[in-house]
C-alpha positions in Angstrom: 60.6 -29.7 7.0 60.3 -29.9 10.5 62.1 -32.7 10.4 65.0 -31.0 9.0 64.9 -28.0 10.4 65.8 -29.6 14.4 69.3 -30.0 13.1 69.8 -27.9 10.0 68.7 -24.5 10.8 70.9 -21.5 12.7 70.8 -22.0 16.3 72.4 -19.3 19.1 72.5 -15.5 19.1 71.2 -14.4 16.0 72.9 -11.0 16.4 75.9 -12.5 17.0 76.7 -14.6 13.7 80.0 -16.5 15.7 77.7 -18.1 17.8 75.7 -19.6 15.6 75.3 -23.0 15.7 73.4 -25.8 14.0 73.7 -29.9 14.7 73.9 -30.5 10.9 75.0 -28.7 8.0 73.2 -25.6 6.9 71.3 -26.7 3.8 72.2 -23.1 1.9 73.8 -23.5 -1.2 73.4 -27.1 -1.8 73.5 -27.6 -5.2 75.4 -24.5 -5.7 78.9 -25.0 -3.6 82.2 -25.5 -5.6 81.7 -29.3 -5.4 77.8 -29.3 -5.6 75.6 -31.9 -4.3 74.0 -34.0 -7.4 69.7 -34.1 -6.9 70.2 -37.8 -6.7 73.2 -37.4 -3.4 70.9 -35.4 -1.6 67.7 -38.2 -2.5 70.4 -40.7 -0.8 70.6 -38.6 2.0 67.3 -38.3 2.6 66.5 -41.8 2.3 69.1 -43.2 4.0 70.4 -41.0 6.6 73.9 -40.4 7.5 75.1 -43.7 10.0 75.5 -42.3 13.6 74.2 -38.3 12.4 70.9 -38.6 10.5 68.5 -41.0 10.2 66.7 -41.7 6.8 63.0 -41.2 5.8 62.7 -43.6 3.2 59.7 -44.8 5.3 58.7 -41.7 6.6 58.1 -39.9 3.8 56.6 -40.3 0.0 58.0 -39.7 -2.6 56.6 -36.5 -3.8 57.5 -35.1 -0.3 60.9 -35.7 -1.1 60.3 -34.1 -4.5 58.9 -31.0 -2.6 61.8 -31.0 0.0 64.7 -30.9 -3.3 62.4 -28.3 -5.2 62.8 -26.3 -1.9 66.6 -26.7 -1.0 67.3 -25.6 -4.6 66.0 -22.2 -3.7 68.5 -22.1 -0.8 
């Protein structure tokens, strides 16, 4: 996750919710948003990347641990 978190987590004033930023899209509500992201998008993602915003972790990281990292954003 601390992959993830460089880019996807709140940055700025926390007591100022205007200024915060993050580099990537907050990962809240994932599979929840009016058009949700399917479990098998958000594998892509991860596997792939984004071209020219994220990189993928297809050889970075097993397959359980992306498992693990789905199981997680669901909670979101």
């Amino acid at each position: 996750m601390q992959n993830c978190s460089f880019c996807h987590l709140p940055r700025g004033n926390p007591k100022d919710p205007a200024k915060k930023t993050s580099y990537g899209p907050l990962l809240t509500d994932l599979f929840r948003r009016e058009q949700p992201l399917s479990e098998q998008g958000a594998r892509l993602f991860i596997l792939q990347g984004v071209p020219e915003k994220m990189p993928g972790f297809q050889y970075g990281l097993e397959p359980k641990e992306i498992d693990t990292i789905l199981a997680y954003l669901k909670t979101l």
